[in-house]
N, C-alpha and C positions, 0 to 999 in steps of 0.2 A: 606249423603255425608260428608266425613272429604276434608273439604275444604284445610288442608295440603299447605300454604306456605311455606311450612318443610324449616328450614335451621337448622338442627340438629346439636347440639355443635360441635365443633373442638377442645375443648380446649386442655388445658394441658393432661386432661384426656383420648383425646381421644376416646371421646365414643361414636364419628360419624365415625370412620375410618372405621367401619365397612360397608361401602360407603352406610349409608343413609339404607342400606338393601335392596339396589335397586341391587347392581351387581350380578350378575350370577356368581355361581362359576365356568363354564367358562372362563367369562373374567378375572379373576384374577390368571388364570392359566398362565404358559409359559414367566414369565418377562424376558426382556432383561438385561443380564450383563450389568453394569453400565459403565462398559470399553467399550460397544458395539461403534460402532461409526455408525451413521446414513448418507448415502451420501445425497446430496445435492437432486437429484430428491426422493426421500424415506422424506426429510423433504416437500420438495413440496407439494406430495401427502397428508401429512398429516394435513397441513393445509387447502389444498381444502378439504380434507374430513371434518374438525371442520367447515368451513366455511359452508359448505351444509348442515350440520347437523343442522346448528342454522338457517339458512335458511328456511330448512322446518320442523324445531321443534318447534322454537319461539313462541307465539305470536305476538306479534310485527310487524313479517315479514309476516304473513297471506294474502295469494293473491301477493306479491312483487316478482322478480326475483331481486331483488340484497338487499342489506343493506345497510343501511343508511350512508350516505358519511366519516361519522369519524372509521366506521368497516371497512369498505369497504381498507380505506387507513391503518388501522391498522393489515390487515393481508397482504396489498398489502405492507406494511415495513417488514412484518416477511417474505414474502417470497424475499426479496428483499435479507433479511440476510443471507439466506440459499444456501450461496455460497460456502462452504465448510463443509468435513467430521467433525460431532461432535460428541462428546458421549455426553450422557443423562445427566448431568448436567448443562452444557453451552446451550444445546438443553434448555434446560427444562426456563432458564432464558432468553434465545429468544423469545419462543412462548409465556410464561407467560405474555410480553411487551402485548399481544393482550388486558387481561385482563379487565382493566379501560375503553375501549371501548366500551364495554357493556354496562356499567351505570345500571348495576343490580349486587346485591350481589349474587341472586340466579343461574347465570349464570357466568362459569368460566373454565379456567383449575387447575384442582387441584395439590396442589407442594408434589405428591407423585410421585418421581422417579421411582419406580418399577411400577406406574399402578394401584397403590392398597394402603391400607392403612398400614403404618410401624408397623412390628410386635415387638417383644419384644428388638431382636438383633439388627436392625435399632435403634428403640428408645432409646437404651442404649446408640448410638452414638449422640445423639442429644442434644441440648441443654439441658438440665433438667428442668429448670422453667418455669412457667406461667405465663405471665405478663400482666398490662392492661395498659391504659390509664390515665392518671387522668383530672380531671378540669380545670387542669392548663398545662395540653397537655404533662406532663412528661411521664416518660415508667416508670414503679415500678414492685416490686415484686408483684404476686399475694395472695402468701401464705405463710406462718413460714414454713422454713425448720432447720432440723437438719443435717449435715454429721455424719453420723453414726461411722469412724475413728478416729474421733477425737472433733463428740460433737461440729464443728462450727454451731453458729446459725443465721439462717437470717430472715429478718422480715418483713413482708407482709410491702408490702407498701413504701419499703427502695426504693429511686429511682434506676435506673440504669442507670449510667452513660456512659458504655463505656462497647463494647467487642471487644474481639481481637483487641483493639488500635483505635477500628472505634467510634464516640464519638453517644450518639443515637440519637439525631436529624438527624444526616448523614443516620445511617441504616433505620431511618424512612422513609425521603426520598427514598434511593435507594429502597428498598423495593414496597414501596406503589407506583412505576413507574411497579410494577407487580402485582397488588392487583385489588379488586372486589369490586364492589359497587356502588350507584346511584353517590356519593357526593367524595369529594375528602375528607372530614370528616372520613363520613363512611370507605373509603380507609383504612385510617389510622389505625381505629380502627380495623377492619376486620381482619389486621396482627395479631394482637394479639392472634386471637383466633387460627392461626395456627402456630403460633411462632416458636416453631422449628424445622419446617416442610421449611418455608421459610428462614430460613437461610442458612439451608442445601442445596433447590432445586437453589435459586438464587445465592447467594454466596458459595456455596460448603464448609459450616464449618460443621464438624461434628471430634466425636473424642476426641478432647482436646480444651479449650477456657479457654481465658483470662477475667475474669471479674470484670469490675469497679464500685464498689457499693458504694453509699452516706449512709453516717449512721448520723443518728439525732444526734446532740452535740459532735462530735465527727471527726475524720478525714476518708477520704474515704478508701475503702480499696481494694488490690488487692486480687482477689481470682484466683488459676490456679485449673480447672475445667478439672476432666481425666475421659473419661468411665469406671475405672475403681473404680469411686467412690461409695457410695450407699448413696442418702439422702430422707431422710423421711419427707413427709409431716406432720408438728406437729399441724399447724392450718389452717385448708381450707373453702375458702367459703363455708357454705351452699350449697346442690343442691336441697333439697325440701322447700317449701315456709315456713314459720317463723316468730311466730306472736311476736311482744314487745309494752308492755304497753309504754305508753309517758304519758303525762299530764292529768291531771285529765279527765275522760271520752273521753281518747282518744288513738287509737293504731295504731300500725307500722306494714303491712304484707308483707316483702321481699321474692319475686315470683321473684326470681334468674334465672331460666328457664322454656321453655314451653316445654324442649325435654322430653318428659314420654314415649318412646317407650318401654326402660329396664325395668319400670317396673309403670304404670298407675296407677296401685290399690293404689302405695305407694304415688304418687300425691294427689286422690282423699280423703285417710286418714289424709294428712299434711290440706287439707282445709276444710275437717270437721271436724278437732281438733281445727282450729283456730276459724273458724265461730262459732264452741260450743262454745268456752270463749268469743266470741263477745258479743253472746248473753247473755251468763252466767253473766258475766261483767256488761251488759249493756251499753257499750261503746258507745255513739253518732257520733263519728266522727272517720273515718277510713283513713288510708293512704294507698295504694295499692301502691309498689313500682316496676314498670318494667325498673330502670336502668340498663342498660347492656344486658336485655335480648335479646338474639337473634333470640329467638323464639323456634321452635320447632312442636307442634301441638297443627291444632288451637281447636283442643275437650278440651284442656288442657285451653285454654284460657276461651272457654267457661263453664268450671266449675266453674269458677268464678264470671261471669256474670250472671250464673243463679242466684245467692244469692240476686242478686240486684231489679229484676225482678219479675212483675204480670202478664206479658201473655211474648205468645212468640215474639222475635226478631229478626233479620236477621242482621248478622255479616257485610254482605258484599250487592249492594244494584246489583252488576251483579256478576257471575262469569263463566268465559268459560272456556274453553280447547281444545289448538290446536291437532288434532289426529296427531300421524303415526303410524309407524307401531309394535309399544310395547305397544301401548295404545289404540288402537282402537279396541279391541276384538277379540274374537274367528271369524273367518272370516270376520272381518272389520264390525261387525254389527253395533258398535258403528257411522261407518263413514266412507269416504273414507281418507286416510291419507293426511294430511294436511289441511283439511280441519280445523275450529273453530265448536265448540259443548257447545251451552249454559246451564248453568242446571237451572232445572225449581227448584227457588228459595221460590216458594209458595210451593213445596216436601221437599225439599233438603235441611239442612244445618239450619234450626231453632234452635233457642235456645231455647230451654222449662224452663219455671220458676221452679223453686222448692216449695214441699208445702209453704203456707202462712206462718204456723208455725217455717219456717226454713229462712224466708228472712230476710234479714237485712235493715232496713230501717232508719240507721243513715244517717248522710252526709258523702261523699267519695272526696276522691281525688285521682289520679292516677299521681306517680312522672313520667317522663320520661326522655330520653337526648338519644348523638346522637349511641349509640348501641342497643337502643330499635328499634329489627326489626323484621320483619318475622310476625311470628303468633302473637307479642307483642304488634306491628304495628296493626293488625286487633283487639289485643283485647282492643289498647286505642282508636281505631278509633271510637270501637264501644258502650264502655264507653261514650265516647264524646259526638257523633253523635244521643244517642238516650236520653240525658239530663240523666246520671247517675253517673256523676264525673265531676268535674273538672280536668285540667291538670295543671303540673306544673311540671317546671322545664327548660331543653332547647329543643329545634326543634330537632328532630330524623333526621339521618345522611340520612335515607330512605326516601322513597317515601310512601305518605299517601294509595298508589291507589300501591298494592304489586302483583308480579308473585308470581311463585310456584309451586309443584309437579314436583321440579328436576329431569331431569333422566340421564343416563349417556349412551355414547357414547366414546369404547377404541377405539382408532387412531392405524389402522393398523400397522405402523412401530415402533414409539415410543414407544408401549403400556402403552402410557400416556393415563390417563382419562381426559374426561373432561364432567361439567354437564352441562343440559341447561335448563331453564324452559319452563313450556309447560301451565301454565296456569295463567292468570291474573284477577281479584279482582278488582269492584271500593266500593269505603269507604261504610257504609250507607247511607252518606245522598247522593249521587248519584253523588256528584260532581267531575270529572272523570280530571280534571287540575293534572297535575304533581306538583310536592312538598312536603318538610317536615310534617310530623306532627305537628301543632303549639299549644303550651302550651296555656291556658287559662291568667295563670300567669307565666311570664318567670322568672328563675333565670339568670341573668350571670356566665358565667363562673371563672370569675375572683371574684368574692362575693364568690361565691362557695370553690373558691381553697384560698382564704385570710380564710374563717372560720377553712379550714382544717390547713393552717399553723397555726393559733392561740392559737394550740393547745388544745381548748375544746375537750370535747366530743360529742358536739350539731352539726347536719347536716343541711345547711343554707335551703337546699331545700326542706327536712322535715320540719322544722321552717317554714316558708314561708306559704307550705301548710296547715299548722294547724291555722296559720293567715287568707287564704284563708278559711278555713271553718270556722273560729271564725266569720269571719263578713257575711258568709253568711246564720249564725243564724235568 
């Protein structure tokens, strides 16, 4: 069983738009003009339909006829709105308000206006950058761009201060009042990874933008921003995981993401190249870093853990799956729909060790904070949980105890998607409480975000952790 908490990058990249590879091409047939306008009973409808579908898709809602008192008021305010003809944009930033109501990232409507994920012509009109979070709760660039016209260059990490005249702490708020997620943290961060996907569906910018950028030692600058620019990404994250020496007998593996659907084999050779120089090295002490990951699949995860590993493990200590009717098999063998279906976890979902010859048996530590989610989330749980790392860093934005196996559901009128999970996960060690992940050793965030202004090149939560494993020589 691929236990699959999928929540498949959004990023800049785009390389979940391909909705998850769960849509029919069917359903991404036929979008509505964005001029279309929707009447008032046609949004109705479309909300009783999301409403029913999380209903009896959920987990959560298993055996219920209604949802829990803050959905329940969160679509009884969307249809409240739905007092007059809209087109699909102001549409799409009404229903979105649903969002936050959920308290799971993996349930959502997604801010794709046609239905589907933006093809090249969309994306031209969008935003351009990538951007994330930092420690100290700024928005910054993700990545070195160049414009191609004229050779401007801009620099991972420059914060951003402002677009089109709106300052970003404002767009974060108005944003994250449409965003996904357990935590109003997580919220936040969530935006990111669909960045200009949500500016477009909630705010309607797309085209031409005004952008206000902080430059280190220097004064800020304005940039006017046309689709008809072309800029090249000159330096990007990583997407495969990436080993770096540190200190004497000691190394850094940033595991950037768990999404390996494009392409697995190329995952599984990034961490047996790194584990060969582990071993080759000799290195005693390991950092595993899942900051920002947002998961992906958790078979990904578990190529990792088996390194650690002398018999097999169990990721997760239950896991079920609410049926209906895309998932409960060829004639509902599986189940009748809606029902829950546990899997036998003594079959299912084991981690098998790797030869002895191939395991690593330094000391580990595993960084985290509040973007580590999804399949990340199961793979520090399960570090944790079964005594093979320590953690470190800050409480993940998620919940320890994660859904999963998204699917989606197009809304008859709008042909907005929207996804909802169907299955939920408790930690290893069984204990089934809602809540963060909690590091072993915390950093704060503020230590955090002072080491980065200080200009070194030292990471305080890297640091930190290799203190953690010095003393627990």
């Amino acid at each position: 069983m691929t236990m699959n908490p999928t929540r498949r990058r959004l990023g800049a990249a785009l390389a979940a738009t391909a909705a998850f590879g769960l849509l029919p091409a069917c359903q991404r047939a036929g979008a509505k003009p964005r001029s279309a306008l929707l009447t008032p009973a046609q949004q109705q409808a479309d909300l009783a339909q999301w409403r029913l579908a999380v209903l009896n898709r959920h987990p959560r809602f298993a055996g219920q006829v209604r949802l829990d008192d803050e959905l329940e008021a969160a679509f009884a305010a969307a249809q409240a709105r739905a007092a007059q003809a809209l087109a699909l944009q102001p549409l799409m930033a009404s229903f979105a308000r649903v969002n936050p109501a959920f308290r799971d990232a993996h349930t959502l409507l997604l801010p794709w206006l046609d239905g589907s994920a933006p093809g090249d012509a969309v994306r031209r009109q969008q935003f351009p950058f990538g951007v994330r979070l930092s420690a100290d709760g700024r928005l910054r660039l993700r990545s070195h761009w160049r414009r191609e016209r004229d050779g401007t260059d801009l620099v991972a990490g420059s914060p951003v201060l402002a677009i089109n005249g709106m300052p970003a702490e404002a767009l974060l708020q108005t944003l994250a009042a449409c965003s996904h997620g357990e935590t109003a943290a997580l919220r936040r961060h969530m935006l990111t990874v669909m960045w200009p996907q949500w500016l477009q569906a909630v705010l309607g910018w797309s085209g031409r933008f005004q952008l206000t950028l902080g430059m280190a030692g220097g004064p800020d600058i304005e940039l006017q921003l046309d689709e008809a620019d072309r800029w090249q990404a000159v330096q990007s994250p990583p997407e495969l995981p990436t080993l770096q020496p540190l200190a004497a007998g000691a190394a850094w593996l940033r595991v950037p993401s768990f999404d390996v659907d494009d392409d697995p084999a190329a995952f599984r050779r990034a961490v047996d190249a790194a584990f060969t120089q582990l071993l080759r090295d000799g290195a005693d002490r390991l950092v595993v870093d899942v900051r920002g990951n947002t998961g992906g699949q958790s078979d990904a995860g578990a190529e990792i853990v088996r390194r650690f590993i002398s018999r097999p493990v169990q990721p997760v200590a239950r896991a079920r799956e609410r049926l209906n009717e895309d998932n409960n098999g060829w004639l509902g063998h599986r189940g009748a729909a809606g029902t829950m279906r546990e899997f036998d976890l003594a079959r299912e979902g084991l981690i098998e060790p790797l030869p002895e010859a191939q395991r690593y048996r330094g000391r580990v530590a595993v960084l985290i904070d509040e973007m580590t989610y999804s399949a990340a989330i199961l793979f520090a749980t399960t570090m944790q949980d079964h005594g093979l790392a320590r953690l470190v860093g800050r409480p993940t934005g998620g919940h320890a105890n994660q859904t999963g196996n998204m699917m989606p559901t197009r809304l008859a009128h709008s042909g907005f998607t929207v996804f909802i999970a169907t299955r939920d996960f408790i930690r290893p060690s069984g204990n089934p409480s809602l809540g963060p992940v909690m590091p072993d050793a915390q950093v704060d965030a503020a230590v955090e975000a002072a080491a980065a202004l200080s200009g070194g090149s030292a990471d305080a939560v890297v640091q930190r952790a290799l203190a953690v494993l010095q003393a627990g020589a």
